[in-house]
C-alpha positions, 0 to 999 in steps of 0.5 A: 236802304240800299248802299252804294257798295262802289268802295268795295271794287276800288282797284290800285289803277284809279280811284276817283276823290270828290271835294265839297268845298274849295276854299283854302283846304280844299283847293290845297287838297285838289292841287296837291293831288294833281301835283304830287300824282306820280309820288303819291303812285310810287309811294302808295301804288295809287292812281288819285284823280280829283273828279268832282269838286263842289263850291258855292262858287265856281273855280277859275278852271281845271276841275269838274264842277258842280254846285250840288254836294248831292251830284258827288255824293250820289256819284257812283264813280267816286270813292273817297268824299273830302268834306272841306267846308267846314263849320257844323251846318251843312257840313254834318247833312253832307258827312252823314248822306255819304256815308250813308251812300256807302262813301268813304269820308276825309274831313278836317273839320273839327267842329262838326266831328266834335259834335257829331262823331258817334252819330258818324262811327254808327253810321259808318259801320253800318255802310261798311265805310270808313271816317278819318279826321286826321287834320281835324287836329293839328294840321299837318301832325299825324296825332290821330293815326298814332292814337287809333293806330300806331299806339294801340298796344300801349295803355295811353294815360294823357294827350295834351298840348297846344293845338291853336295856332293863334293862340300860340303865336298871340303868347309866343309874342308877348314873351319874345317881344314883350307885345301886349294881348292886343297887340299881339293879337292885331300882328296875328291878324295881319300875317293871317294867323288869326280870324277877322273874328278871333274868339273861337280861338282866343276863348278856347272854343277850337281847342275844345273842339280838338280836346273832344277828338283828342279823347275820342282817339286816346280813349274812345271815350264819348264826350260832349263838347258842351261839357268840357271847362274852357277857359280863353287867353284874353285876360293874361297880361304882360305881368303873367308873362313876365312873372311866370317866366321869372319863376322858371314856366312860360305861359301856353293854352292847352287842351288836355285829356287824361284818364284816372281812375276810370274817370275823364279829365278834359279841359282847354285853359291857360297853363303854366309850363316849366322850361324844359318840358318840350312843349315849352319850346313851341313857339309862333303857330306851330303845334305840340300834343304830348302824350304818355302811356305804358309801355311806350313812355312819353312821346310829343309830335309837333309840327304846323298847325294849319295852312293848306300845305299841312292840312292837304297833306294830312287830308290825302294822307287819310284818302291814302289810308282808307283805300289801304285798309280798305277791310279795316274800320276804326269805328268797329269799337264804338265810343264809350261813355266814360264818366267825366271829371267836374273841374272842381274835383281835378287836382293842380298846382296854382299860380296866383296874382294879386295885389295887396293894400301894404299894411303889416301882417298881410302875407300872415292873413292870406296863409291863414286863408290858405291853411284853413281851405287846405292849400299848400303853399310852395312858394310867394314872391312879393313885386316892388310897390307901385303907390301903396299896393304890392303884387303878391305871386303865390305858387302852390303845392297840388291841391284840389281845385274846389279846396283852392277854390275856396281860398280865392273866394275868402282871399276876395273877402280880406280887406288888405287884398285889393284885387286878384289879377289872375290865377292858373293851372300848372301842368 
């Protein structure tokens, strides 16, 4: 099939961007472009003009509108395609048929370059074009540009942090203002921070989405979203909190992505954090990824995680980018297959509430359980009484997650235990 070749003449006087989508991003998108022409043409030497924008519904005024996708991805004065709508479907037809139509694509939807980037690269090497996701993770922070680009001469070993804001703003509440779940989750609503319908991000699913892209750009490693260990912040409690935090760690849900022996490890959940590390510090709806690797060390970039003005500026960030490196594709390499690690084979030290029957000899019980599954204890607090039952909060020394694991299932078994409150990593 023949494409449209139209990047290949774009010229430093005009180049035309087209948006399909013109909700919050998008409109962000299309604002800043005119707002901020004059710089963006200081800066970069480019002439940006929005035009044709795509919606369902029609704009107040100020743009070239259309209701057909197909009119900008078929237009052969666009250029650049800023795919703002979000969600998987339709989103992936319009992201392929562009770049198929030999367009550049600018997307900061997460989930359709989750599960459908290495149908995207091949595509775009074949068209000769370029994809950028910049803003499909953390907002405004220029994560990915740094993994693709700016840290290929380091040999990268873990990217991991807090990439959901809502997540963020939820646990930073009930640590600063001792707020429980609910209530912290009802306040993030109210100041637009969560969805009406929050569970993508309360149970990890977004932060799974942006793991997936986290190891395509660290690693190039190929990941099927469906396979990463996801865990949501919904069962921790005002004890978790407070008792984490009297034992020297607060309380963040992380996406993760390492590499060890040739082998992935990438998995969302609740982690305990020690004071001093940086990302401990994040608070309210920001972000923070971390990143380690030789020889460059250790770096973090922090920054919003959402919202139109973070998110636009990193979307035309990317427009910027591809018309510069018009000759360069990211995509050249392709994604590798690299073996993923089950999360019973990961190695981690534990964090463990429950609550115990107040009988003698029960802490004794609980190390026998302990010793004969091979986890190391580093440290157990006993919490006052309240009626005849104890919280116990059990730290451990790293152990392998199938050995601890196991002592959660005998610890369940012992009659002197009551119930486990809650168990989580510590990274």
């Amino acid at each position: 099939m023949k494409t449209n070749q139209s990047h290949r003449s774009l010229t430093k006087s005009q180049v035309n961007v087209g948006i399909i989508g013109l909700g919050n991003i998008g409109s962000a998108v299309a604002d800043n472009i005119a707002k901020n022409h004059a710089a963006i043409l200081h800066n970069s030497g480019l002439s940006l003009t929005v035009a044709k924008v795509c919606d369902i519904r029609r704009p107040k005024a100020g743009h070239n509108f259309t209701s057909d996708p197909y009119d900008i991805i078929n237009d052969p004065a666009i250029s650049v395609i800023v795919e703002a709508i979000g969600g998987e479907k339709p989103a992936a037809e319009y992201i392929l048929a562009a770049l198929k139509a030999g367009k550049h694509v600018v997307t900061p939807n997460k989930e359709v370059i989750a599960k459908h980037l290495p149908q995207f690269l091949a595509q775009a090497r074949q068209s000769g074009v370029q994809l950028r996701f910049e803003a499909a993770v953390g907002g405004g922070i220029p994560i990915i540009a740094a993994l693709q680009e700016n840290l290929v001469g380091s040999q990268l070993s873990e990217v991991y942090g807090i990439v959901n804001g809502t997540t963020n703003y939820i646990l930073s509440k009930m640590l600063e203002e001792g707020m429980e779940f609910d209530a912290a989750l009802k306040e993030a609503q109210e100041k637009g921070f969560a969805e009406p319908d929050p569970t993508a991000d309360i149970m990890g699913q977004d932060a799974a989405y942006k793991a997936v892209i986290l190891a395509a750009s660290a690693f190039q490693a190929q990941v099927d979203w469906r396979q990463v260990y996801r865990e949501g912040i919904k069962a921790i409690t005002q004890e978790d909190i407070q008792y984490a935090f009297e034992i020297g760690y607060v309380i963040k849900l992380l996406a993760i992505a390492r590499l060890q022996n040739k082998k992935l490890d990438v998995r969302v959940h609740p982690a305990l954090i020690a004071h001093c590390h940086p990302l401990a510090a994040v608070s309210d709806n920001f972000n923070a990824i971390y990143v380690k690797g030789q020889p460059v060390g250790e770096l973090m970039f922090y920054g919003p995680g959402a919202g139109g003005g973070p998110t636009s500026s990193a979307i035309i960030g990317d427009v910027i980018r591809v018309l510069e490196n018009q000759n360069i594709r990211v995509s050249d390499n392709g994604l590798k297959k690299i073996p993923l690690l089950k999360i019973e084979d990961i190695s981690s030290r534990y964090y463990l509430r429950l609550r115990t029957f107040d009988r003698p000899g029960v802490l004794a019980d609980i190390a026998k359980v302990f010793a004969r599954c091979r986890v190391s204890i580093a440290a157990v607090t006993q919490k006052e009484m309240v009626g005849d039952l104890a919280t116990i909060v059990i730290v451990t020394h790293e152990v392998r997650e199938q050995n601890f694991q196991k002592a959660l299932a005998q610890l369940k078994r012992l009659g002197a235990v009551r119930d486990i409150g809650s168990m989580m990593r510590i990274v």
